[in-house]
N, C-alpha and C positions, 0 to 999 in steps of 0.2 A: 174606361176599358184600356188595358193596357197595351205598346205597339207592337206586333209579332216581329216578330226575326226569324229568319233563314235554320240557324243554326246556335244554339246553346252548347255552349262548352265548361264542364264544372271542374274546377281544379283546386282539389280537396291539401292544405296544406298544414305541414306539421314539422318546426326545427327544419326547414331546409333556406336557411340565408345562403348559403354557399351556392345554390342550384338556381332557385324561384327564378331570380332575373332573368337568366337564359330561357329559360320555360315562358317565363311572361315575353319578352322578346318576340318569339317566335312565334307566338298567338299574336301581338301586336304587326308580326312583319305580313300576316295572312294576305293572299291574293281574293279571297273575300272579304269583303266587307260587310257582307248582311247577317253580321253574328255577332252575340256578346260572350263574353266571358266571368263565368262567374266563380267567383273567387272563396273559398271555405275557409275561413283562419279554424283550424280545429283547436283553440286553445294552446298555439303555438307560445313557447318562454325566452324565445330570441328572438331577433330581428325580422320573422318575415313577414311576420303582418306591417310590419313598416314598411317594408319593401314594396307590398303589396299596395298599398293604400297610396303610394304615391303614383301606382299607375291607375289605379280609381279618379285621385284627383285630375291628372292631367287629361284622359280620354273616359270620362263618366258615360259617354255613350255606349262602348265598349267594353267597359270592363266593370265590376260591381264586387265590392268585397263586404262580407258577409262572416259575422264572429257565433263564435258557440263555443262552450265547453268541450273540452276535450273528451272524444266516443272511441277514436280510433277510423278509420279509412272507409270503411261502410257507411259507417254515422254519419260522416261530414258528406258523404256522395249522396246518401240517403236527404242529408238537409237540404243539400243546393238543389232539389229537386221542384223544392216549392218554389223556387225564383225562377222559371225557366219558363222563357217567351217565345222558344223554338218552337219549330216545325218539326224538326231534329236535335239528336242531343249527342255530346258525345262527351268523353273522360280523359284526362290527363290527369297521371300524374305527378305532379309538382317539379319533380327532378330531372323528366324527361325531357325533347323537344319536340320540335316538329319543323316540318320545310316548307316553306314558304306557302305553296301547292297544295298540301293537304286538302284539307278544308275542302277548297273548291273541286278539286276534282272528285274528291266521295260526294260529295252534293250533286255533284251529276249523277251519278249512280244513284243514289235515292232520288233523284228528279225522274227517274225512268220506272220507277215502280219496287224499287228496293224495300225490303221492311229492315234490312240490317244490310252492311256494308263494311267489308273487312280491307286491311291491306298486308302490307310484307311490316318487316321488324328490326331494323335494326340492335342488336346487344351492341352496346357501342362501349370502349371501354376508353380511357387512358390513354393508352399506349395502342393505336391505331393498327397494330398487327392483331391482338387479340379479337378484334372487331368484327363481326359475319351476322350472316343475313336468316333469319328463319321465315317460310313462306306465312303468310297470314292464311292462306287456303289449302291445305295439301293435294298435291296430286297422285295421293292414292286411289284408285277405282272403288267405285260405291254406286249403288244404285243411282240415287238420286243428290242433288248439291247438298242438302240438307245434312244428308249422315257423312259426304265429305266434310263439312264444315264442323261435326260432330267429333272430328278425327283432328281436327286442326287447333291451333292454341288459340286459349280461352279467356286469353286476357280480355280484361273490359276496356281498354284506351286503344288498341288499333280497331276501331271499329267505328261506326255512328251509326243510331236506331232511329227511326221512327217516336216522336216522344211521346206515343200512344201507348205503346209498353211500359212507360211507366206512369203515365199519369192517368191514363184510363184504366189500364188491366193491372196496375196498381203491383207493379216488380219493384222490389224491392233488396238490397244486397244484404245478408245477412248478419248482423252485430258479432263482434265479442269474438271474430274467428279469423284465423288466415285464412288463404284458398277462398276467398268470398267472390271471387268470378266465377266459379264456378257453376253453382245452379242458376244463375241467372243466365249466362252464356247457353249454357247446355240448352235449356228452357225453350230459350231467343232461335234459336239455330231449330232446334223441334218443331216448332210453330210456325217459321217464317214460310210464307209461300212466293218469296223471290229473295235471293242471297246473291249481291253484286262484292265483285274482286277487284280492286287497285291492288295489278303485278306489279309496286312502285313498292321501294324501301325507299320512304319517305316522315320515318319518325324513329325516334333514337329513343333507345330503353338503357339508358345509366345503370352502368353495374358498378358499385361502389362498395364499400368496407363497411359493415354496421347495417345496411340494410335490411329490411324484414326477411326475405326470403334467400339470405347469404348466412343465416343463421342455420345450423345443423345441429346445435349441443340444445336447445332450447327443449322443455316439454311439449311448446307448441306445434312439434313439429305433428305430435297425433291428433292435431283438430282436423287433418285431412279425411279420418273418418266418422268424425260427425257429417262431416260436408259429404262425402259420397251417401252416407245414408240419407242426406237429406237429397240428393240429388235422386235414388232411388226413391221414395218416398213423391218426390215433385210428379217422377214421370209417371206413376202406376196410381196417383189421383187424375191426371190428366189421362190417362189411358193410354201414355203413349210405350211404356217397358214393352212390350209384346213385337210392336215396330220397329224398337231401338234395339231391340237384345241385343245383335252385335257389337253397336258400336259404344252401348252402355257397357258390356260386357269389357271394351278393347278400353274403356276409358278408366275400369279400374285397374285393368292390367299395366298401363302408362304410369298411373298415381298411384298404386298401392306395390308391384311387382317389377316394376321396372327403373323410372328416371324416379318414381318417389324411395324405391330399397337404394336406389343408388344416396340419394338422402340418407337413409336409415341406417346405413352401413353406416357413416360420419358420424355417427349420434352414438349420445351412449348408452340410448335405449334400445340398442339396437337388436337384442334378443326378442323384448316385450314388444317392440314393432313388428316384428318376424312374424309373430305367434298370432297378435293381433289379423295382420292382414291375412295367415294363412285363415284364421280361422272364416272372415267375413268372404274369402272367395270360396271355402269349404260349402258356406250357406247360402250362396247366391250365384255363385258361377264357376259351380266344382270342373265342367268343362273344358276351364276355362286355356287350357295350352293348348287346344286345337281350335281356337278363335282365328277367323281367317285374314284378319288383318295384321297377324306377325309375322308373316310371309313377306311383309313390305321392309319390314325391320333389315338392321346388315348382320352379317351373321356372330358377329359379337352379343350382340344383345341379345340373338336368339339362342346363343349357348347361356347369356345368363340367365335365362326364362326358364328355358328347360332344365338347368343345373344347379341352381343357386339352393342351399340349404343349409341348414346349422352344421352337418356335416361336412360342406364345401365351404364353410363361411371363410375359417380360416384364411382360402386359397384365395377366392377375391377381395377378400378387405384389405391383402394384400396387395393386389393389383388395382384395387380403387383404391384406397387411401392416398 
């Protein structure tokens, strides 16, 4: 029988020599200690499985590195899943860090009845001016923590779960697509019946050149509607659309109409994405400008909600570009 641990940590890697160490560092520097770190070589073709394997060998209690063909960012999280001797689980990746603290202080918060546990965000950049903070929990008003947290970012790595959502209720991140936090987050948040907050910006999200999501000219960028239709689809098996309506409603307004058109403008699909998202808010949440969580927005984004069209394109591709 193999020994449990406190906390599994899966960090799915792929071409990043330049970062890994700092990342491994930082999981090595943790103020807990009753956790491992498991390590995803996704078929990397430079040095980081190297890099990697030498902190396998030196702390094998600790840290475990693990090879597989190359799936992409799902795949490899999806793999590390079979190795995982946690209690809890949680995600990094590869590029990013973390502070020292981490760790043990969301452990407390899932020590207290947590099924998921979020914190704050650093975007950290280079050049230390560009650098700010995004809450991990919004404090926008909602009935309950649950559709707060439904309003909040979706990332999979500030957070730690319970490792029963994935190893018993069997979640899974979806292959082959960007935006792959997404139905799993939303899901996690839907279901949890206790959501703890660490107000601590205590993990650095690298914003770099070449990244997945610093791309804007790619076709990928229309996988975001596969993923909300998979996202609708998750909640109206689960029975939960009826419950959510607003804040499913406010979550395509953020991705399809709002910070994802600010995407689409950059792109040079950017008609075919227009037409696109007009149409799937046409068939699901024609309502959708009297959603009562745009009220929260500043009033910039609320003139571009209500105004933005192929007739006004011109005017802000101007002002966003």
């Amino acid at each position: 029988m193999m020994n449990r641990v406190k906390l599994s940590v899966i960090v799915p890697m792929y071409n990043v020599k330049d970062y890994v160490g700092e990342c491994l560092d930082s999981l090595r520097a943790q103020t807990l200690r009753d956790m491992e770190v498991i390590m995803v070589d996704d078929g990397a073709t430079d040095e980081t499985a190297e890099i990697a394997s030498a902190y396998a060998e030196a702390d094998p209690e600790h840290f475990r590195l693990v090879h597989k063909k190359n799936g992409g960012l799902s795949d490899a999280r999806n793999y590390g899943l079979q190795y995982v001797r946690g209690e809890y689980i949680a995600f990094l990746d590869s590029d990013d860090f973390v502070d020292p603290s981490l760790y043990e202080k969301l452990i407390k918060l899932m020590d207290e009845g947590c099924d998921v546990a979020v914190t704050d965000i650093e975007y950290w950049y280079t050049d230390p001016a560009k650098r700010f903070v995004m809450k991990g929990l919004t404090d926008w008003q909602a009935d309950t923590v649950q559709k707060r947290a439904m309003l909040s970012p979706m990332f999979a790595w500030n957070k730690i779960y319970r490792a029963s959502w994935f190893l018993e209720e069997g979640l899974r991140y979806p292959l082959n697509t960007w935006y792959e936090d997404i139905p799993v987050t939303t899901m996690i948040f839907a279901k949890a019946e206790k959501i703890g907050y660490l107000e601590e910006c205590l993990i650095h999200y690298r914003q770099r050149e070449g990244s997945i999501m610093s791309s804007n000219s790619s076709p990928r960028v229309k996988e975001i509607f596969g993923i909300m239709e998979l996202v609708r689809n998750n909640f109206a098996k689960a029975g939960l659309s009826g419950l959510y309506k607003d804040e499913l409603e406010y979550l395509h307004i953020e991705h399809l109409r709002l910070y994802g058109m600010f995407r689409f403008i950059r792109s040079p699909y950017t008609k075919e994405l227009y037409e696109m998202t007009r149409q799937v808010m046409k068939e699901n949440y024609p309502g959708w400008k009297h959603n009562r969580y745009i009220s929260n927005l500043n009033l910039k984004n609320r003139i571009f909600l209500q105004c933005y069209s192929p007739a006004t394109a011109w005017l802000f591709n101007r002002v966003i570009r």
